[in-house]
C-alpha positions as CSV (number, residue, x, y, z in Angstrom):
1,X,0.0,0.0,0.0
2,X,3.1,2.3,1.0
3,X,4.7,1.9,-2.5
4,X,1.5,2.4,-4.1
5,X,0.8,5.8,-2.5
6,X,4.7,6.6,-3.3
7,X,4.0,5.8,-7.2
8,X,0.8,8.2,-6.8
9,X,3.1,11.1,-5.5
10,X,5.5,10.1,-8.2
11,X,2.9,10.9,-10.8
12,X,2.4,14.1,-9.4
13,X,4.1,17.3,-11.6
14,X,6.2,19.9,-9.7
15,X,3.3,22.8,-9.1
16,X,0.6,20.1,-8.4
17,X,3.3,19.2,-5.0
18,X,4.9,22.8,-4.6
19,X,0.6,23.5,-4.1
20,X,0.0,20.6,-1.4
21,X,3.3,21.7,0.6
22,X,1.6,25.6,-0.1
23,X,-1.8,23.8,1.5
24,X,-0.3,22.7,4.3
25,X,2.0,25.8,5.2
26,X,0.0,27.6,8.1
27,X,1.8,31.2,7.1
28,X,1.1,30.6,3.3
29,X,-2.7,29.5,4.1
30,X,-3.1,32.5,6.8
31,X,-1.4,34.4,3.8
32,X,-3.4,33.3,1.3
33,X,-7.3,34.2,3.2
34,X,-5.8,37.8,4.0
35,X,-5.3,38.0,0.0
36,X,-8.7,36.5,-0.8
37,X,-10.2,38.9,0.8
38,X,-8.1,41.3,-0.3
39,X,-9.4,40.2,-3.6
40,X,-13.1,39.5,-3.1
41,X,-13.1,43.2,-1.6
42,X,-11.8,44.4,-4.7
43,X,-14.0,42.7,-6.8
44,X,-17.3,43.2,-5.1
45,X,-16.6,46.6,-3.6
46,X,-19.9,48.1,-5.5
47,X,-21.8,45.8,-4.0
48,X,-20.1,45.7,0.0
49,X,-19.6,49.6,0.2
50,X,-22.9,51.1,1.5
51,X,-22.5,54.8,-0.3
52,X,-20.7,55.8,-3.2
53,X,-17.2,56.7,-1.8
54,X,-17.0,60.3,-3.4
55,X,-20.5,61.0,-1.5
56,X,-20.1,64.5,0.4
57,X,-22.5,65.4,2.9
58,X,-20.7,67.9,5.1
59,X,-23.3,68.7,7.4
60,X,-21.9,65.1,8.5
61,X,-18.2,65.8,8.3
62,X,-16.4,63.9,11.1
63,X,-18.7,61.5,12.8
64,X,-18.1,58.7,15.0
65,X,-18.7,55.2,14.2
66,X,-21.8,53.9,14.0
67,X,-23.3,57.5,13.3
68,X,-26.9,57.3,11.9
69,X,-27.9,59.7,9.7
70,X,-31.3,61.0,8.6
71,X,-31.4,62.0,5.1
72,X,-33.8,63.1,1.8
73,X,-32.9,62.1,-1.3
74,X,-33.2,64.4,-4.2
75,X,-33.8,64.4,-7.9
76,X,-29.8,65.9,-9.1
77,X,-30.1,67.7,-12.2
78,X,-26.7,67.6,-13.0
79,X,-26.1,63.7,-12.6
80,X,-30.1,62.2,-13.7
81,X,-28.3,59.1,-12.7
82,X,-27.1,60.0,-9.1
83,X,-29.8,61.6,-6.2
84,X,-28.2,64.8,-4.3
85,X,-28.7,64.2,-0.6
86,X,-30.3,66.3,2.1
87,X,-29.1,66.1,5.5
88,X,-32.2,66.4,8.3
89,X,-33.4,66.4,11.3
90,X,-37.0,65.6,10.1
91,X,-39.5,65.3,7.7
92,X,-43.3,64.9,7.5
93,X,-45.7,64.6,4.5
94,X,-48.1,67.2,3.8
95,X,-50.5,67.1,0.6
96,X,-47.9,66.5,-2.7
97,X,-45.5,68.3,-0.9
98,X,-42.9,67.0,2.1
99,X,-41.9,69.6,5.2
100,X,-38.4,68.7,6.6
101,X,-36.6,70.7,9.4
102,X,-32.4,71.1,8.3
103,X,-29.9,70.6,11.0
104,X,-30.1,74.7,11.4
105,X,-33.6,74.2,12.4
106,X,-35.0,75.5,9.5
107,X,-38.5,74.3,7.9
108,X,-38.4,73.7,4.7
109,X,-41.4,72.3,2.1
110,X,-40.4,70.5,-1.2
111,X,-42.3,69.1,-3.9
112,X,-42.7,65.1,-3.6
113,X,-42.0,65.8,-7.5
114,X,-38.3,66.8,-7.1
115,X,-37.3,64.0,-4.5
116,X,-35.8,60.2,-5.8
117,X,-38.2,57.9,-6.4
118,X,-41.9,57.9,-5.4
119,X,-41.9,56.1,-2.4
120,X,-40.8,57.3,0.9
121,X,-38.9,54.0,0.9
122,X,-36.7,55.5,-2.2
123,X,-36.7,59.1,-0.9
124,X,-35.9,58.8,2.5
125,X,-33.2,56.6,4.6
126,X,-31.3,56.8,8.0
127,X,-28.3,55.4,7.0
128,X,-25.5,54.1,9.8
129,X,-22.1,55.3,9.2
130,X,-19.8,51.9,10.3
131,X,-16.7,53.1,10.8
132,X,-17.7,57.3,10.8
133,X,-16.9,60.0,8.3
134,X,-14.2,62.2,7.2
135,X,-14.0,65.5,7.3
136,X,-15.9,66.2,3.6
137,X,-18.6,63.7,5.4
138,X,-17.9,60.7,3.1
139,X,-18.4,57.0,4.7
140,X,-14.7,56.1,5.8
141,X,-16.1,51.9,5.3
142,X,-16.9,52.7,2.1
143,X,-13.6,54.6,1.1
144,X,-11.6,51.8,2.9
145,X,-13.3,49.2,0.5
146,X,-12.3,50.8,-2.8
147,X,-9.3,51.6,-1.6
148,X,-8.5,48.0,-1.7
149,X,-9.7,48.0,-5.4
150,X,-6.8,50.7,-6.0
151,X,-3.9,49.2,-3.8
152,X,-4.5,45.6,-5.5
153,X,-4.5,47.3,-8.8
154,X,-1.3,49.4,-8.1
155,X,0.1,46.5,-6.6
156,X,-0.3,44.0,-9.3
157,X,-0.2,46.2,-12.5
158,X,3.5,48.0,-11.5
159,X,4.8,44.7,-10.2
160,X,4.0,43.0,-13.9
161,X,5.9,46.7,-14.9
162,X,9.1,45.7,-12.8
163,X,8.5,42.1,-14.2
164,X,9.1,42.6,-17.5
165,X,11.9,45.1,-17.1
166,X,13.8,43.0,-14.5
167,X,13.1,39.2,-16.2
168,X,14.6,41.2,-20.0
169,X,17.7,42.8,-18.5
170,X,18.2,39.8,-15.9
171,X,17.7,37.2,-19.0
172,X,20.0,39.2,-20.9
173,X,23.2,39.3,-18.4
174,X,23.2,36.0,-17.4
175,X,22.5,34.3,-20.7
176,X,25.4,36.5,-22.8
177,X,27.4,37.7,-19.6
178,X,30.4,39.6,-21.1
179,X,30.2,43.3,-21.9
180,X,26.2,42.2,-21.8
181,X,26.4,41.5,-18.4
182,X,28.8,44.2,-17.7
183,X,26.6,47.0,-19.1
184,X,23.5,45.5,-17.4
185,X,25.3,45.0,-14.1
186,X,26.8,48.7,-14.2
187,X,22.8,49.6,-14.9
188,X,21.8,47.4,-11.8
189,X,24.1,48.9,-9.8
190,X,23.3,52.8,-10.5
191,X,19.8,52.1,-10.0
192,X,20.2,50.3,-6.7
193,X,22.2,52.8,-5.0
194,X,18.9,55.4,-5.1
195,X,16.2,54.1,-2.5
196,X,12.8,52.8,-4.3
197,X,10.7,55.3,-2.7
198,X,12.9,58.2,-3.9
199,X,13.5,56.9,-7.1
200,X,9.2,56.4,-7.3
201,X,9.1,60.0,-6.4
202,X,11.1,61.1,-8.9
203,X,9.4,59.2,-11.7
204,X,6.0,60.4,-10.5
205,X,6.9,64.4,-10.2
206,X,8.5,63.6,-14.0
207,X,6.0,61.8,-15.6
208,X,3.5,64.9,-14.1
209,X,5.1,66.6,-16.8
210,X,4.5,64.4,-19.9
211,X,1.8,66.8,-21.6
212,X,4.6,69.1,-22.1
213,X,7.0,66.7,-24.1
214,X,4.6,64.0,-25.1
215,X,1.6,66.2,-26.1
216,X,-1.0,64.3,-23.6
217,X,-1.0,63.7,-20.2
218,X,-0.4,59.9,-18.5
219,X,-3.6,59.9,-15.9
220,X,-2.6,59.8,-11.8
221,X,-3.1,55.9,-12.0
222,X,-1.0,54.9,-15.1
223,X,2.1,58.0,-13.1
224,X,1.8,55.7,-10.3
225,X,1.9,52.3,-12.0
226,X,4.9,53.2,-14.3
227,X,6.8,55.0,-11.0
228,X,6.5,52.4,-9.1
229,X,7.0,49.5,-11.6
230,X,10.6,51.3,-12.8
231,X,11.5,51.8,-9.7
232,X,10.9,48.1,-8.3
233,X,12.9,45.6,-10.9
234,X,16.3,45.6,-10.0
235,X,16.2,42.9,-7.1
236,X,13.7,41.2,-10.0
237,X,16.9,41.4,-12.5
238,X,19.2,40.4,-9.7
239,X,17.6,36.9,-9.2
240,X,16.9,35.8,-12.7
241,X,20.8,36.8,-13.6
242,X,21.8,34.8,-10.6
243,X,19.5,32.4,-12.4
244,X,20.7,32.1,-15.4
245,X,23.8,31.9,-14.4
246,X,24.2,28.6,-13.2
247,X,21.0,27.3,-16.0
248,X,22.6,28.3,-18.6
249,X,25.0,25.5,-18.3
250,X,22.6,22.8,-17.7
251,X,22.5,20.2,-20.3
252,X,19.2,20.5,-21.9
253,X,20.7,24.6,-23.2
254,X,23.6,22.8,-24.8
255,X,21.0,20.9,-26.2
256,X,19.2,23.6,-27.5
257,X,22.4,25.2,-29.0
258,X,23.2,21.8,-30.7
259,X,19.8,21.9,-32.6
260,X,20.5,25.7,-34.0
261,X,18.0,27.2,-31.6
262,X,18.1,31.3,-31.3
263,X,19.0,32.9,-27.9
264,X,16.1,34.3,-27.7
265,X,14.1,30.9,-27.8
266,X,16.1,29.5,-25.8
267,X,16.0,32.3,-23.1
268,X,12.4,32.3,-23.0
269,X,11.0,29.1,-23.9
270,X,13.9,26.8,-22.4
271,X,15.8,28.6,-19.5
272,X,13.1,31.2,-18.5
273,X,10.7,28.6,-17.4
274,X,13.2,26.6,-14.8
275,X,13.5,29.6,-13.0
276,X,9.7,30.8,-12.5
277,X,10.0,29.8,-8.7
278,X,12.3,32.6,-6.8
279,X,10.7,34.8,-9.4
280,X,6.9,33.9,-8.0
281,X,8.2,34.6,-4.5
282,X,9.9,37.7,-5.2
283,X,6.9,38.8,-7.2
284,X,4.6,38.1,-4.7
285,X,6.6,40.1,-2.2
286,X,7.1,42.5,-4.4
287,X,3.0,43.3,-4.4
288,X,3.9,44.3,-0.8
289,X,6.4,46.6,-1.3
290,X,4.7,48.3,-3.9
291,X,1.1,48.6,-1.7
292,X,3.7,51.0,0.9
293,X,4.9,52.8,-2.0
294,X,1.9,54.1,-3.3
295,X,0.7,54.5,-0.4
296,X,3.4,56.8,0.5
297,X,3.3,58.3,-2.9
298,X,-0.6,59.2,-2.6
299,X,0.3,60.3,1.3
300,X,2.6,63.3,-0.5
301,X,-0.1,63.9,-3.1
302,X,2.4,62.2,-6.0
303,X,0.4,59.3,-6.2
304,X,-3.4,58.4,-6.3
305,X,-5.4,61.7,-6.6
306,X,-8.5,63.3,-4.6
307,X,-11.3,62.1,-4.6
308,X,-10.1,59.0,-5.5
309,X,-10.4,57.2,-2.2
310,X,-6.3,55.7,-2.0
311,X,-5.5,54.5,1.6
312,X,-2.5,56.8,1.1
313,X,-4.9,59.7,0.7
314,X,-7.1,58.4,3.7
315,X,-3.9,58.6,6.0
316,X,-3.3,62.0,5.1
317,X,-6.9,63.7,5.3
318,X,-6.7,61.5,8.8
319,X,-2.9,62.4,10.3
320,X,-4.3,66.0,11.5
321,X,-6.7,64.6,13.8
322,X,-4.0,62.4,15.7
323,X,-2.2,65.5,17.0
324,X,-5.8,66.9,18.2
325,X,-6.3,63.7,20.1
326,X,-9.5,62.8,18.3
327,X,-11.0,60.9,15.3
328,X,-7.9,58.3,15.2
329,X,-10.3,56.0,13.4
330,X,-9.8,58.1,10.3
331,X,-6.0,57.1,10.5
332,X,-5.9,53.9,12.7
333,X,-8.4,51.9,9.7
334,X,-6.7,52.6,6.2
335,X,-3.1,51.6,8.2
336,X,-4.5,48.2,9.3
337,X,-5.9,47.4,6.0
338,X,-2.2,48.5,4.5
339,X,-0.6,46.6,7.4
340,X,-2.9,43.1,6.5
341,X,-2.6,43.5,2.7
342,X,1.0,43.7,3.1
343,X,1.1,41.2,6.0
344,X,-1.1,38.5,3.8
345,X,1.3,38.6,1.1
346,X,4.6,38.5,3.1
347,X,3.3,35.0,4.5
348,X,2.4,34.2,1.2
349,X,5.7,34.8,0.1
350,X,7.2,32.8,2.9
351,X,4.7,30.0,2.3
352,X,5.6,29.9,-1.6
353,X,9.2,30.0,-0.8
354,X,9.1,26.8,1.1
355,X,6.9,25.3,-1.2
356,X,8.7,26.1,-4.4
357,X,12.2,24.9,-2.8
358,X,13.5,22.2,-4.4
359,X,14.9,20.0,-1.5
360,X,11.1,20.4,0.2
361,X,9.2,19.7,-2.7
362,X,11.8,16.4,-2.9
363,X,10.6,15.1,0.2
């Protein structure tokens, strides 16, 4: 029975084992929830946020958690798509007409024509605040949940950026070493000597300025993916050269060489594939790294822009308040949802590096 079980794990490819060692890895599985729900967040953020996160109502500006409010809804001829909102104390019906007292106290009577909807069910809600407001009265839950839509998406998009720059130049030194590796080492090296978060400040305040020499203008997210991805390959490059390096001298290349096959086939097709596993786990730490950035390139208004709700931007409307002693929740939340997001995939990576090793998957 033992040797059949044995010829069953024998039968088994490297990623179907590396993902039952991944399985059984408490900080890769811990790692691995924190990033689902990372994801699901992203994904279903319409439908888990409770108000639009750009919503002002600033007769509610700084609340409390669990704040309830009592609002009208309002036809908005500006947006026939979108209500404007109405914050009261009040309201009763009278004829075709609806009397509400403001928050000033005053009495005002509107037309049951110009309010959303014609139910008092569509018109009219006391809506609970979770988690409070900010100071433009906008639902902090709500911000906090697209937030994760745009740290995933900054995350993922400039790490595929640093991907491609690091794998090409990485590929290309250890494959042809020589001058080739000499140039691309020299590059490395220039580029590694600068800290990421300065060199993804620089890159942002330049790529401001692209309407002048490009005649068009890159949009705040596509500055911030392209900053951070440039300014995140070189420990990318660093492994796959290391990489190659010892891979290039493996049989199966002079193999490749011996049937007339191109570098460039061989690179990619032959060599590039064999060393997918310190690339996954760099990657996937790399997601990380690239979450503080833009958080901290949003924070200094380089990055994400208002009103786009960034948890970078979150921090900063919220810092203010911590030296006043109140209101923490408006900083405390977006830095525990950076703290987790970055948290979930730093076990992930540790859970993928065990995985992925060689001498464990062996076992």
């Amino acid at each position: 029975m033992k040797s059949k079980n044995k010829q069953l794990n024998r039968s088994e490819s490297l990623g179907q084992l590396a993902w039952r060692k991944l399985r059984r890895h408490p900080a890769g599985l811990i790692g691995m929830i924190l990033i689902g729900i990372l994801v699901f967040v992203s994904v279903f953020a319409p439908f888990l946020a409770p108000f639009d996160p750009k919503l002002q109502i600033l007769e509610y500006s700084v609340k409390a958690s669990m704040f309830q409010g009592n609002v009208l809804y309002t036809k908005n001829p500006a947006n026939l798509s979108q209500p404007s909102v109405l914050a009261i104390e009040s309201y009763k019906l009278v004829g075709d007409s609806v009397q509400y007292k403001d928050l000033s106290g005053r009495k005002v009577t509107i037309s049951k024509s110009k309010l959303w909807g014609k139910n008092p069910s569509d018109w009219h809600d006391t809506p609970i605040y979770y988690l409070g407001t900010d100071n433009f009265g906008r639902d902090v839950l709500s911000r906090l949940i697209y937030g994760a839509r745009i740290s995933l998406m900054v995350g993922v998009v400039s790490q595929i950026i640093a991907l491609i720059i690091g794998i090409f130049l990485g590929a290309l030194a250890g494959y042809f070493r020589g001058w080739v590796d000499n140039v691309v080492l020299w590059f490395i090296n220039v580029v590694w000597s600068f800290p990421t978060i300065l060199l993804a400040i620089l890159f942002s305040s330049v790529l401001k300025s692209t309407h002048d020499v490009l005649g068009f203008e890159l949009n705040a997210f596509w500055q911030t993916f392209i900053a951070i991805g440039i300014s995140s390959w070189v420990d990318i490059a660093r492994i796959v050269r290391g990489q190659f390096f010892s891979l290039r001298e493996m049989e199966y290349v002079e193999a490749t060489r011996a049937l007339g096959f191109g570098s460039f086939r061989t690179i990619f097709r032959h060599i590039l594939p064999n060393a997918f596993g310190p690339i996954i786990v760099l990657a996937t730490a790399g997601i990380a790294t690239s979450i503080i950035a833009e958080a901290g390139l949003s924070f200094l208004g380089l990055g994400i822009q208002k009103p786009d709700p960034s948890w970078g931007i979150l921090i900063f409307d919220g810092y203010g308040y911590i030296a006043a002693g109140t209101n923490w929740g408006l900083t405390l939340y977006p830095s525990i949802a950076i703290a987790a997001a970055v948290y979930g995939f730093n076990l992930l990576g540790d859970g993928l590096r065990d995985a992925l090793d060689p001498k464990s998957i062996s076992r």
